[in-house]
C-alpha positions as CSV (number, residue, x, y, z in Angstrom):
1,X,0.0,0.0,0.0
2,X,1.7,3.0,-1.0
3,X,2.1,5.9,1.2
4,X,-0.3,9.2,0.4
5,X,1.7,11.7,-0.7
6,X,0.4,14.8,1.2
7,X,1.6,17.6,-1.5
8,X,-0.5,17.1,-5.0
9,X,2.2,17.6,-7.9
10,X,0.9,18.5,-11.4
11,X,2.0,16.8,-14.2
12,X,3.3,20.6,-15.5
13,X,6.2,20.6,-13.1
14,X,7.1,16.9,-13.7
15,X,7.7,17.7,-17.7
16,X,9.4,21.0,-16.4
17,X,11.6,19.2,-14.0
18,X,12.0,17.1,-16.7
19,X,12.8,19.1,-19.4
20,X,15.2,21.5,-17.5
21,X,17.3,18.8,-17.0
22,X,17.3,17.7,-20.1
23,X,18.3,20.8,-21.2
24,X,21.4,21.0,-19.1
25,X,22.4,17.9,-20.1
26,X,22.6,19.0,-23.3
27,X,25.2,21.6,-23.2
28,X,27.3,19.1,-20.4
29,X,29.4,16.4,-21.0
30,X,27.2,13.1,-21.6
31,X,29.8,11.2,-19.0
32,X,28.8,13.2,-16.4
33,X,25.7,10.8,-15.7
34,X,24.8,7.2,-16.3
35,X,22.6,6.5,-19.5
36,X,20.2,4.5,-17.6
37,X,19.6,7.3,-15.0
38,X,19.3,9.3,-17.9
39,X,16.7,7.1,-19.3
40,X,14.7,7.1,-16.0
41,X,14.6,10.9,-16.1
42,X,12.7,10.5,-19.3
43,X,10.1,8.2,-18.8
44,X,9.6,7.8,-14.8
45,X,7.1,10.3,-13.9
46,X,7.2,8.8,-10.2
47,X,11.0,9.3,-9.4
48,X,11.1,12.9,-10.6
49,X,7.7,13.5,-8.6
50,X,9.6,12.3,-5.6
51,X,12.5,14.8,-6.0
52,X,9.7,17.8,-6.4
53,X,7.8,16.4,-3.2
54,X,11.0,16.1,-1.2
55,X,11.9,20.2,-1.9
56,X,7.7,20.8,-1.5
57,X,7.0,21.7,-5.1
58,X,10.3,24.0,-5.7
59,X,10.9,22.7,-9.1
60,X,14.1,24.7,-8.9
61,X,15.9,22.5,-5.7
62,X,14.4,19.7,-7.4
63,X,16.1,20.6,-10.2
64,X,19.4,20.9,-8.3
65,X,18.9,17.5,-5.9
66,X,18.1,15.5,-9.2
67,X,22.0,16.8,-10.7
68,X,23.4,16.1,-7.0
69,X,22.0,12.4,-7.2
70,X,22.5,11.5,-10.9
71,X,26.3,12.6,-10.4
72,X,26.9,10.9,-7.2
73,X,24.9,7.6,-8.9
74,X,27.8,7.5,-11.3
75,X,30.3,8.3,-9.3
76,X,29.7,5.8,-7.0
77,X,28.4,3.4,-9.8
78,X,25.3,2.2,-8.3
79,X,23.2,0.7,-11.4
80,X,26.2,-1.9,-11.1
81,X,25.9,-2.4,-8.0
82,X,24.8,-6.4,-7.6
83,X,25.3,-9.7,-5.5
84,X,28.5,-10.3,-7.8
85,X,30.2,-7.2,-6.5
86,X,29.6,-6.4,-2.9
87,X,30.6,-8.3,0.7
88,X,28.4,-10.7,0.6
89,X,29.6,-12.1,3.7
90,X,28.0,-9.2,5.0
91,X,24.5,-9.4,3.1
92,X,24.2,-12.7,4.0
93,X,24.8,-12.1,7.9
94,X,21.3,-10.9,8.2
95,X,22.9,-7.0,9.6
96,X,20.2,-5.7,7.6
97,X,17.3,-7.4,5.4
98,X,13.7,-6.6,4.5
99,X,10.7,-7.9,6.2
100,X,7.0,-7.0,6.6
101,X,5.6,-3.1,6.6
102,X,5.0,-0.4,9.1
103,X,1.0,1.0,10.0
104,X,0.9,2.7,6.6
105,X,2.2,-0.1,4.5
106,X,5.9,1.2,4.0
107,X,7.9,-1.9,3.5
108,X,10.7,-2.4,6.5
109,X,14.3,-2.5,5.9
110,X,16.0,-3.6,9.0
111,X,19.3,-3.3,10.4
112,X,20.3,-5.4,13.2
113,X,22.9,-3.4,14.8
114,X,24.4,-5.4,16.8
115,X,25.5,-7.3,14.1
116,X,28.1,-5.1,13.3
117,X,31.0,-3.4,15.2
118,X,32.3,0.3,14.3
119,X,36.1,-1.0,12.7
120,X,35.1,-4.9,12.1
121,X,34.0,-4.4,8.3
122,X,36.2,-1.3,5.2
123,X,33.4,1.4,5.4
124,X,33.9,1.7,1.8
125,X,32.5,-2.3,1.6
126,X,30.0,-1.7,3.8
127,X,28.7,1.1,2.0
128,X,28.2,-0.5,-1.0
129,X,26.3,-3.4,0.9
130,X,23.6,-0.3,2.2
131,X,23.3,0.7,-0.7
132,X,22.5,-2.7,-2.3
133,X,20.0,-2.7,-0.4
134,X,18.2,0.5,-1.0
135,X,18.2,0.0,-4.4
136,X,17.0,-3.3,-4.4
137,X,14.3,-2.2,-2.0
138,X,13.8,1.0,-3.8
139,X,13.1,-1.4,-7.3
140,X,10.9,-3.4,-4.7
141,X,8.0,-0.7,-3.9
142,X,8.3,0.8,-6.9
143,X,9.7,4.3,-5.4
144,X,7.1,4.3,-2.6
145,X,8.6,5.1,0.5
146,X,9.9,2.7,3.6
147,X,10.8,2.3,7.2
148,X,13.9,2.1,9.0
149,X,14.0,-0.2,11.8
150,X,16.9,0.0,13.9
151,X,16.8,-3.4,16.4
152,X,19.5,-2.2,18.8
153,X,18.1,-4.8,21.6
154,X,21.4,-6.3,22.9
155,X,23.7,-3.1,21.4
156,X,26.7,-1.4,23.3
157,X,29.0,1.5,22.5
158,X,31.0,-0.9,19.6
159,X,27.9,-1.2,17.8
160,X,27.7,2.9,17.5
161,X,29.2,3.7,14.6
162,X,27.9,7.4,14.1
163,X,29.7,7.4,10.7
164,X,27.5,4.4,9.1
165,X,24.4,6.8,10.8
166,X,25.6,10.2,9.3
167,X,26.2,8.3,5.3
168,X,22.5,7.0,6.1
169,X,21.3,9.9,7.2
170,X,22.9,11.9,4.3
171,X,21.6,8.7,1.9
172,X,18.1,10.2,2.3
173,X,18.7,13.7,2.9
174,X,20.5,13.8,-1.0
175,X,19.9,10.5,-3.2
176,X,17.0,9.0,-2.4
177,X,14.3,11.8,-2.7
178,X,10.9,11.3,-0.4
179,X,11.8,8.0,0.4
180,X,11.5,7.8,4.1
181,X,8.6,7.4,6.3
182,X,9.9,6.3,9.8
183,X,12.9,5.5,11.6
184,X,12.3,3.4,14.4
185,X,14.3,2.5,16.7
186,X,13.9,-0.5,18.9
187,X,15.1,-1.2,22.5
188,X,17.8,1.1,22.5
189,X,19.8,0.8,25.6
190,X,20.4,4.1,27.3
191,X,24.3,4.4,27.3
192,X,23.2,5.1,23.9
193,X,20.2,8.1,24.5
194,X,23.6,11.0,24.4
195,X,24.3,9.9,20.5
196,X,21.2,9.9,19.7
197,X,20.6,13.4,20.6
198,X,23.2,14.5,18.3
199,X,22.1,12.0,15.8
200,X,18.9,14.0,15.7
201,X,20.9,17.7,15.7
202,X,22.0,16.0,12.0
203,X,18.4,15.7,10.9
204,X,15.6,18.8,9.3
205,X,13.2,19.0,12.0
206,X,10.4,17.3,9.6
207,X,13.0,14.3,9.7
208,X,13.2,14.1,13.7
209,X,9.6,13.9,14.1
210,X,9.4,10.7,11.9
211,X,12.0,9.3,14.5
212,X,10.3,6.9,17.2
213,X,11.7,5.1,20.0
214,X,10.1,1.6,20.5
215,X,10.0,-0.9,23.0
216,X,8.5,-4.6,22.5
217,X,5.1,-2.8,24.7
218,X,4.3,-0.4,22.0
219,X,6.1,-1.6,18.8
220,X,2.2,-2.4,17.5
221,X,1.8,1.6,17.7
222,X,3.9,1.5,14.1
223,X,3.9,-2.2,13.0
224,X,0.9,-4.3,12.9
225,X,0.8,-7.0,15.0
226,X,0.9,-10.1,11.9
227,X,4.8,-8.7,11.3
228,X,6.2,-8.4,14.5
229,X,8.8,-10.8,14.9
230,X,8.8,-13.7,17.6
231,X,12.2,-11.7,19.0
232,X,10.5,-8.5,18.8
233,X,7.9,-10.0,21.3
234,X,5.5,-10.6,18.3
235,X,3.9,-14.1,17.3
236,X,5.6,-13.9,13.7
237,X,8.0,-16.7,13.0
238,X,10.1,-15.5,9.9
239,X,13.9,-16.1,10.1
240,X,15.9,-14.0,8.0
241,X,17.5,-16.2,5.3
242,X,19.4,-14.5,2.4
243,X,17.4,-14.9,-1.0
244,X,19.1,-13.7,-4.0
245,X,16.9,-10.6,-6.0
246,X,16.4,-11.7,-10.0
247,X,16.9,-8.5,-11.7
248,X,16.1,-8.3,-15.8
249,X,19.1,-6.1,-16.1
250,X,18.5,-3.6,-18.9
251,X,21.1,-3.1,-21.8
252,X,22.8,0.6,-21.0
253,X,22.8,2.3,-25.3
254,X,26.7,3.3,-25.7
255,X,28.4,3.5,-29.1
256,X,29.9,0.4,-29.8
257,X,33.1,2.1,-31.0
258,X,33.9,4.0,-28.3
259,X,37.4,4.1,-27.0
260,X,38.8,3.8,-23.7
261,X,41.9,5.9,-23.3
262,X,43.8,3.7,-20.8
263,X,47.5,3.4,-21.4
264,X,50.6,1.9,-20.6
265,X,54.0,2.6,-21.1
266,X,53.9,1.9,-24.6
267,X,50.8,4.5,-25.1
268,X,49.1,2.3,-27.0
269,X,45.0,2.6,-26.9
270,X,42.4,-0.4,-26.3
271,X,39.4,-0.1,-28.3
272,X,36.0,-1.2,-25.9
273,X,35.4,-3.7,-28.6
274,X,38.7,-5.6,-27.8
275,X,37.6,-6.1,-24.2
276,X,34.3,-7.6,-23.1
277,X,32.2,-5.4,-20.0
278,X,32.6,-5.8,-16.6
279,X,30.7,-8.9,-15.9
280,X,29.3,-11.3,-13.4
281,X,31.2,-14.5,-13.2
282,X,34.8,-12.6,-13.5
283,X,37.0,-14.6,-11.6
284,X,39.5,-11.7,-10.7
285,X,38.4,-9.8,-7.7
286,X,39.6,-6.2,-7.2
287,X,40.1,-4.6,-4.4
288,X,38.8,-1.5,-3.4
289,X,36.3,-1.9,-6.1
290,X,36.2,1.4,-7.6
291,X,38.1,4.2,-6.1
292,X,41.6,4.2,-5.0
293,X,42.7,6.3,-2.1
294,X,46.2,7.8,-2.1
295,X,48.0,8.6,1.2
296,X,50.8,10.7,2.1
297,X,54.1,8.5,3.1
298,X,56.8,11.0,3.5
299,X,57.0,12.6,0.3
300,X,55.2,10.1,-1.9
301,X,51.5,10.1,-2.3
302,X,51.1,6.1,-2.4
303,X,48.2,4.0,-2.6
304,X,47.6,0.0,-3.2
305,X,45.5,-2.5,-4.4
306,X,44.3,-6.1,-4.3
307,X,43.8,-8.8,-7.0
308,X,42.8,-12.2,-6.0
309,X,41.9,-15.4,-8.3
310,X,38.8,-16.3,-6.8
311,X,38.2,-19.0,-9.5
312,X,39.4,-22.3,-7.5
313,X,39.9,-24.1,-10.7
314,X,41.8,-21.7,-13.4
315,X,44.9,-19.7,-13.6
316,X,44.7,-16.1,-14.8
317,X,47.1,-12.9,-15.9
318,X,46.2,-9.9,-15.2
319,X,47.9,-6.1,-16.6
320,X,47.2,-2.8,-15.7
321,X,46.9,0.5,-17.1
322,X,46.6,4.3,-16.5
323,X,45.4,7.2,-18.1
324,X,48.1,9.1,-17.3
325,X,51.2,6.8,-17.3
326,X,53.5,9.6,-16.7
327,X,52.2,10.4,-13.6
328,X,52.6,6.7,-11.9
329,X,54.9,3.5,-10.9
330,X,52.3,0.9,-10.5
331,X,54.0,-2.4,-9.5
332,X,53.6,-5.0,-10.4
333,X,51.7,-4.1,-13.6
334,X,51.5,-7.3,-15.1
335,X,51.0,-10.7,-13.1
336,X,49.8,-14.4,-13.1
337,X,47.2,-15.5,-10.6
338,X,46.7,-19.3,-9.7
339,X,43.5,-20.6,-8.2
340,X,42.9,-18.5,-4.9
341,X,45.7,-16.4,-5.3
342,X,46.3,-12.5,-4.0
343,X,48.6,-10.1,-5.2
344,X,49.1,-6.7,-3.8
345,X,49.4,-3.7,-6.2
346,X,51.5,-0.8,-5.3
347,X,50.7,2.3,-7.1
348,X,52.9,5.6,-6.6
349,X,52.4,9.2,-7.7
350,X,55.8,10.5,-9.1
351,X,57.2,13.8,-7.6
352,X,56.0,16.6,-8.9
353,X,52.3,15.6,-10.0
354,X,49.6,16.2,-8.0
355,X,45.4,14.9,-8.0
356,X,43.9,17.3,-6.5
357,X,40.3,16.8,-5.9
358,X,38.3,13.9,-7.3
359,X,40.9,13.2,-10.2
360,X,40.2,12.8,-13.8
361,X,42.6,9.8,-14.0
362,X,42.1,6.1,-13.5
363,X,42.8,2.5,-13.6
364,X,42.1,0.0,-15.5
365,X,42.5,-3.9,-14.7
366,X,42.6,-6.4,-17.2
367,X,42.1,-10.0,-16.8
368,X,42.0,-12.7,-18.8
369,X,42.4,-16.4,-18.2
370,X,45.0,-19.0,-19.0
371,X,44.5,-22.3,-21.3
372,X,46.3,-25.6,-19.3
373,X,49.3,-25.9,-21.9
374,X,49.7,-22.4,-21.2
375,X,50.6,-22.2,-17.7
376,X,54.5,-22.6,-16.4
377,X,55.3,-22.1,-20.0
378,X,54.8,-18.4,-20.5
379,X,55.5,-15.8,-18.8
380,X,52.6,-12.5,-18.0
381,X,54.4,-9.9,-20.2
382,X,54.1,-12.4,-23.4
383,X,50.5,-13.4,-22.6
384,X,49.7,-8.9,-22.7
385,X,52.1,-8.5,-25.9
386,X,50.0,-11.1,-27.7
387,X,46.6,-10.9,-26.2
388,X,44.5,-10.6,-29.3
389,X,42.0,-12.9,-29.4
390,X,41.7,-13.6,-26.1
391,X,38.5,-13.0,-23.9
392,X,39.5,-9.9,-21.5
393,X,37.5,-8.9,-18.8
394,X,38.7,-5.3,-17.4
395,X,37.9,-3.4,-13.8
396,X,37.5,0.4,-14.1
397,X,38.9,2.3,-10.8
398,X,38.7,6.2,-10.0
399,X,41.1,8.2,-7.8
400,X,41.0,10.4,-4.6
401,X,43.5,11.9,-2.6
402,X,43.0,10.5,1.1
403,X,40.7,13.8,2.4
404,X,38.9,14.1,-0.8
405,X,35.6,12.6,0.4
406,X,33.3,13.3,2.8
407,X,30.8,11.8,5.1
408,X,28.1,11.3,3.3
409,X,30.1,10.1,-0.1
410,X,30.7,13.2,-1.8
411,X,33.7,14.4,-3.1
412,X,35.0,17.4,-2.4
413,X,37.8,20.0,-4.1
414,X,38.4,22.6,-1.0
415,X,36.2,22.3,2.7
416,X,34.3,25.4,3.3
417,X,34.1,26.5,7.3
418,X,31.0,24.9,7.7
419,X,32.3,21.4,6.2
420,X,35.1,22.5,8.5
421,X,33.3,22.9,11.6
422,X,30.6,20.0,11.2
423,X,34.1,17.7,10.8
424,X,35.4,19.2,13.7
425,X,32.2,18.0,15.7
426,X,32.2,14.6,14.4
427,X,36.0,14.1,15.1
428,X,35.1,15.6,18.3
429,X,32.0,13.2,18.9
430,X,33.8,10.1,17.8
431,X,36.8,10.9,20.4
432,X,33.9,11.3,22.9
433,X,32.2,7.9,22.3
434,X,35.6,6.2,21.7
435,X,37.1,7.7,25.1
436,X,33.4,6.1,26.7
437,X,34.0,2.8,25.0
438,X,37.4,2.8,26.6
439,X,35.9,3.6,30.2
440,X,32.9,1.4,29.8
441,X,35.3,-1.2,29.0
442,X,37.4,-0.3,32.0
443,X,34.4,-0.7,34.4
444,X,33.2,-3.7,33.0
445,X,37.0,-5.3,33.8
446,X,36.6,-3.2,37.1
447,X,33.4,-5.5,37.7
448,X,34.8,-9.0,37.4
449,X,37.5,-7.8,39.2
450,X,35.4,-7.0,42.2
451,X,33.2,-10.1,41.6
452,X,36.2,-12.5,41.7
453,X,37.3,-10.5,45.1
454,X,33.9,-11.1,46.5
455,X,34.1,-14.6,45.7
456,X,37.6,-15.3,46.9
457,X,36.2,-13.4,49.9
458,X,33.2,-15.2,50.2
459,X,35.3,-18.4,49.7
460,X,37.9,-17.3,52.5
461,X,34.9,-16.5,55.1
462,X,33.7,-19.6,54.4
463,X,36.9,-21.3,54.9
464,X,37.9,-19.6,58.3
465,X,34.3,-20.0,59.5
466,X,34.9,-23.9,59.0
467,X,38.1,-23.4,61.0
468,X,36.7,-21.6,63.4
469,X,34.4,-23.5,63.8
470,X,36.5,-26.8,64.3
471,X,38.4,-25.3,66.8
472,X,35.6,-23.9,68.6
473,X,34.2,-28.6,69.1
474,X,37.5,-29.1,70.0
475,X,37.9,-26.8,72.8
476,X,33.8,-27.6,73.9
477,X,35.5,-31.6,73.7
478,X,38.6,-30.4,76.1
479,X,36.8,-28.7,78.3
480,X,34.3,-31.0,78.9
481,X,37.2,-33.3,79.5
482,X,38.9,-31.6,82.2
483,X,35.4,-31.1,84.0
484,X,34.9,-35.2,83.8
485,X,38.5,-35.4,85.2
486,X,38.0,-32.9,88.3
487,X,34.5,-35.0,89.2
488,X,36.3,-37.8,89.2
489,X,38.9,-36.3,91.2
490,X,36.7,-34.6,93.7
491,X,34.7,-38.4,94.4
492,X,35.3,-39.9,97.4
């Protein structure tokens, strides 16, 4: 049952909304956003409704949300985003998985919070698993909205990773336009209640009100009784198990001779035709998946990457390339691969270049695997030098400067004070709740401590009270001795 949308918008600002971006997409760049966003701008009515109702009818910040989203979409690659290409070690944990609706039929998305601990899981990986799932939710109800359900039952200070909160919170606030209808959160333990409060100076106050704090007594206020869980104090018996979403993927219209300008040393250009699309199935797993961080180490700006064979029955070569060999040493650039195999990629920035910003250059990983005659009897750089023919899968990878992205997933060229002084509060905020880890941690050791003492205590009480206790008969047993001896004595 979708949700009513309480502001009626006219058909006449959907085709302007429409229209005006169409408009400014023709005098941009056309890789600036994803064709099949593109596509969705021109014939979903429904999603560009949604960005008008989440700025109230102001086509104009509708306008301007719709260019933030589309850009971060592509950036972050999300219509790519599938089961073949995030943690699914983590989707299939059951830390967050859809089940049931709320009172006014939103469908729930759950996270189980304390499923996960703030450090445990690459934020990067985890990010990508969220938003796996909003999409795949999103595709679910059609664009209607949904509830967040936050089970914190059982959840300490390591569960609290403000960070996860703040890229959710910015999720809805910039991407996914007038898609939330609660946030509830259930059983939260109070050592958590001073988080929360800055948790909510991060939301619009239209946002706080649609947060509501829930115990198993009045969860039936928001969800209906049928699809509370058995653990939520309910009577329903689902147990999350992971099924896998069938998606008719949709074929993305790109010019079929289109070249990719990735080079190597030799400078030499690889037409898209020569190399089949990133696929499901490729047995070479890259990681980070699609953005490479560089980090200062003394004067070198250095960054790294990992390839691993996770084919358990095949050998592979892989060979990189740049678009801007001059400006990196990546080694190794070529390499073989047997069956479960890793190999670590160092990539360094040469003296005297810079990225600045999100840079315009990147990576690309080739793949390609090896026939059984082939392997022991050639060596990586022949298998590259003579690689037509061949079936090559490739990896495409951006890259940042470590710094160059914030919170929410944007990237950013220079902080403004504001940026500056919200970052400031975070760091400030995450010292705060790591320093009352550390202490809660502390007193928790504190405890035993004093419980073992009690016990030994106990132990020792009981121990001298025995003693005591024998000794106390065996003086009663002299005594009475000594008084038997002196009757005797005293008889005539």
């Amino acid at each position: 049952m979708p949700v009513k949308d309480h502001l009626e918008i006219s058909q006449d600002k959907i085709n302007d909304l429409r229209s005006r971006f169409l408009n400014d997409l023709s005098t941009k760049s056309p890789d600036e956003v994803d064709p099949r966003d593109v596509e969705k701008v021109k014939t979903s009515d429904r999603w560009l409704q949604r960005f008008i109702l989440h700025n109230e009818g102001n086509v104009e910040m509708a306008l301007n949300m719709l260019w933030v989203a589309v850009k971060w979409r592509k950036d972050q690659q999300v219509n790519d985003i599938n089961e073949s290409n995030v943690k699914m070690d983590l989707i299939c944990s059951g830390a967050f998985f859809t089940h049931g609706a709320d009172i006014d039929g939103c469908k729930l998305l759950v996270f189980k919070c304390n499923k996960h601990v703030k450090g445990a899981v690459d934020i990067n990986l985890l990010k990508r698993c969220i938003i796996y799932w909003f999409e795949r939710v999103e595709r679910m109800v059609n664009g209607n909205q949904i509830t967040i359900f936050f089970d914190m039952e059982g959840c300490g200070l390591s569960n609290m990773d403000m960070e996860v909160i703040k890229y959710l919170i910015g999720l809805f606030k910039e991407y996914y336009p007038y898609f939330l209808n609660y946030i509830l959160i259930f059983e939260m333990p109070w050592v958590l209640t001073a988080a929360f409060k800055i948790v909510k100076s991060w939301l619009p106050e239209k946002a706080v009100e649609k947060i509501k704090f829930v115990s198993k007594k009045d969860l039936k206020t928001f969800v209906p009784p049928e699809h509370i869980l058995e653990k939520w104090g309910g009577q329903n018996t689902y147990v999350f198990s992971f099924v896998p979403e069938t998606v008719q993927e949709e074929k993305a219209s790109a010019p079929s001779n289109k070249k990719v300008h990735f080079v190597d040393g030799s400078m030499s250009e690889v037409s898209a035709s020569s190399v089949d699309k990133e696929s499901d199935g490729v047995p070479l797993k890259v990681t980070p998946s699609s953005i490479i961080t560089f980090t200062k180490e003394g004067n070198e700006l250095v960054s790294s990457m990992e390839l691993q064979n996770v084919d358990s029955s095949i050998h592979i070569s892989y060979k990189l390339k740049t678009t801007s060999p001059e400006k990196f040493r990546v080694k190794p650039s070529t390499g073989l691969l047997a069956p479960g195999e890793s190999n670590t990629v160092t990539v360094t920035l040469f003296p005297g270049f810079q990225l600045g910003g999100l840079s315009k250059d990147k990576f690309l990983v080739m793949s390609t695997t090896l026939e059984p005659d082939e392997i022991g009897n050639v060596d990586s750089v022949e298998i590259w030098k003579n690689s037509s023919g061949r079936k090559i899968n490739q990896h495409r990878l951006k890259c940042i400067q470590s710094g160059d992205m914030n919170l929410t997933g944007n990237f950013v060229s220079q902080s403004t004070p504001t940026q500056e002084n919200d970052q400031n509060n975070y760091n400030k905020l995450s010292a705060a709740i790591s320093q009352l880890s550390t202490c809660q941690n502390e007193l928790h050791s504190a405890i035993r401590k004093t419980q073992y003492y009690q016990l030994a205590t106990i132990i020792l009480i009981l121990f001298l009270a025995i003693i005591l206790g024998y000794l106390s008969r065996q003086n009663s047993i002299e005594v009475s001795s000594d008084h038997s001896y002196c009757r005797e004595m005293n008889e005539p």
